[in-house]
C-alpha positions in Angstrom: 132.1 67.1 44.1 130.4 70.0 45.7 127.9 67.2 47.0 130.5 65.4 49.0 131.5 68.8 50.7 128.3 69.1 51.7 128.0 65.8 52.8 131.4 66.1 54.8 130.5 69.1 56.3 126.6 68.2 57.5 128.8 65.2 58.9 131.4 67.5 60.4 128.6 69.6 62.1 127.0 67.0 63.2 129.8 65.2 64.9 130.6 68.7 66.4 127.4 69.1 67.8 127.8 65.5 69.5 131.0 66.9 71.2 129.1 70.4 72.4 125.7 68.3 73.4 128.6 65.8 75.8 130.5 69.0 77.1 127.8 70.7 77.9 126.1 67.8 80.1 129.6 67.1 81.9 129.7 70.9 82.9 126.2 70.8 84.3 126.9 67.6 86.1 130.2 69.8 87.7 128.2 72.9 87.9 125.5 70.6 90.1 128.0 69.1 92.0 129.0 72.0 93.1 125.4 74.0 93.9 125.2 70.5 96.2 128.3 70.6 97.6 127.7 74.0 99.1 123.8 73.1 100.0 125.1 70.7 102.2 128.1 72.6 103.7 126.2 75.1 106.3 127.6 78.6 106.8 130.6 78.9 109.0 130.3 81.8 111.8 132.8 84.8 111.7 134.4 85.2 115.1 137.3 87.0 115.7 139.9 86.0 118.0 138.3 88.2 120.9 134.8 86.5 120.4 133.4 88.8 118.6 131.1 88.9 115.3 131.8 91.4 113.2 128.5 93.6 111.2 128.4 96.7 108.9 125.3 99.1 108.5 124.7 101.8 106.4 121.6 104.5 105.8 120.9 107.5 103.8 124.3 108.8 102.2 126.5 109.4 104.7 125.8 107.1 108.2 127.9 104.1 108.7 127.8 102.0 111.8 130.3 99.1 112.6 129.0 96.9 115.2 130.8 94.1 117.4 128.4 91.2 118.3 129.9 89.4 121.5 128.5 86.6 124.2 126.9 88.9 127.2 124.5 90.3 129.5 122.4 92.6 127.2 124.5 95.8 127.3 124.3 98.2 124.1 126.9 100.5 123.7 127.2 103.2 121.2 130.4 105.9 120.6 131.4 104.4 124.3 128.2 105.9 125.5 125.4 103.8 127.1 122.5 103.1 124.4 120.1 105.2 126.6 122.0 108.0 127.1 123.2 108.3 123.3 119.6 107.7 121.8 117.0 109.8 124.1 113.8 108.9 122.2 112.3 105.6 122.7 112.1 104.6 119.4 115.1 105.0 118.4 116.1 102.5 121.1 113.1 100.1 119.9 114.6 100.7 116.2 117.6 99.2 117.0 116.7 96.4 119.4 114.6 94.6 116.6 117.1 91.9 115.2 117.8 90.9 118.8 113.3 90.5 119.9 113.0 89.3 116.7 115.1 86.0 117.0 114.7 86.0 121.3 118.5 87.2 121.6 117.8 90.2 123.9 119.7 89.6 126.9 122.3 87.4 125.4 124.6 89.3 123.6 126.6 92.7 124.3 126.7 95.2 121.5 129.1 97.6 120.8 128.9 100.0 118.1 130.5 103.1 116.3 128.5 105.0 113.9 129.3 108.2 112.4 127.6 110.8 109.8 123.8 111.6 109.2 121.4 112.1 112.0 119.9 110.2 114.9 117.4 108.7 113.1 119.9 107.0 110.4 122.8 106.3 113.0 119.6 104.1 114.8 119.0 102.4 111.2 122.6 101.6 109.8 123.3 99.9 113.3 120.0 98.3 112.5 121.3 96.9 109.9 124.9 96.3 111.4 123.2 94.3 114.2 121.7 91.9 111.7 124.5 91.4 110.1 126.2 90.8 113.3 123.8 88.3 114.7 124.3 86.4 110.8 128.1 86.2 111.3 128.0 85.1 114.9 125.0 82.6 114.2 124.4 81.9 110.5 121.4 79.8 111.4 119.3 83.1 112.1 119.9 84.3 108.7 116.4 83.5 107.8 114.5 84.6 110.0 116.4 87.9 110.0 115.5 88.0 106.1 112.2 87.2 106.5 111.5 90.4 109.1 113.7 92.8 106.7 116.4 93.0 108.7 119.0 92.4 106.3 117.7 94.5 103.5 119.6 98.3 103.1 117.0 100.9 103.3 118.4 102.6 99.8 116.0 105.8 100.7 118.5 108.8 100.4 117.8 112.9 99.8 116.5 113.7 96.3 118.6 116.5 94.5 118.1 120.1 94.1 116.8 120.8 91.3 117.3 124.4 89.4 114.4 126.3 89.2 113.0 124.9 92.6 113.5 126.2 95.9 114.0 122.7 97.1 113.9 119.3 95.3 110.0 119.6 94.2 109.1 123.0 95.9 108.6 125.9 94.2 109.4 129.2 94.2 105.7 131.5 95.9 104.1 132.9 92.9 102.8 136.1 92.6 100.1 137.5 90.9 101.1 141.1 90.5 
């Protein structure tokens, strides 16, 4: 007797293992439908009804920039101030003007951003970034080249912590020797 509940389970488990081995190939057949249903759908742009792609950047902690992508002559706006006039060093213009030279898109579009918190130097990077993601929801077909130059990576670097017993995150206090 305890022979044929052996054999009646071994044939139970085997007949449930049947039944998982078939689910498990129908849900990878839906599962690979689906991968090749959206493989073959390309990304949709994200206009608004003014025209207008829509791009968030952040750096360090506190600097967020929103930035409006829109069909133009070129024109970079920042605060309602013109880009030159808001960012006086150079490089802080050339920071922010690397999405558009990277995929030839200089002179096409006009750019109009808001950024608050940190300094100069993060305000140029988190519109950076916002531009990228601008240019990605007005044109998804640039996505990769904007990936491959970095451009849609967060740089993650913030301010290390005080710590006690420092003067500042690593620095000591002077020693003296008498």
């Amino acid at each position: 007797m305890a022979e044929d509940k052996e054999k009646k389970s071994l044939a139970d488990l085997k007949s449930a293992v049947k039944e998982n081995e078939a689910e498990t190939k129908k849900a990878t057949t839906k599962s690979d439908a689906k991968a090749d249903s959206k493989e073959d759908k390309p990304a949709e742009p994200q206009i608004d009804q003014h025209g207008r792609a829509y791009g968030t950047g952040r750096r360090k902690s506190d600097c967020v920039a929103r930035v409006w992508v829109k069909p133009g002559s070129g024109k970079i706006t920042v605060n309602k101030k013109d880009v030159e006039q808001y960012f006086a060093r150079p490089t802080q213009r050339l920071i922010l003007k690397q999405p558009l030279e990277a995929v030839d898109r200089t002179s096409q579009f006009d750019i109009i951003c808001t950024v608050s918190g940190g300094g100069l130097s993060g305000q140029a990077g988190a519109i950076r970034l916002g531009i990228a993601n601008a240019l990605v929801n007005y044109e998804p077909g640039l996505r990769p080249t904007l990936k491959k130059g970095g451009f849609l990576t967060r740089d993650s670097r913030v301010v290390e912590r005080k710590k006690y017993g420092k003067a500042k995150a690593r620095r000591s206090y002077q020693w003296a020797k008498r």
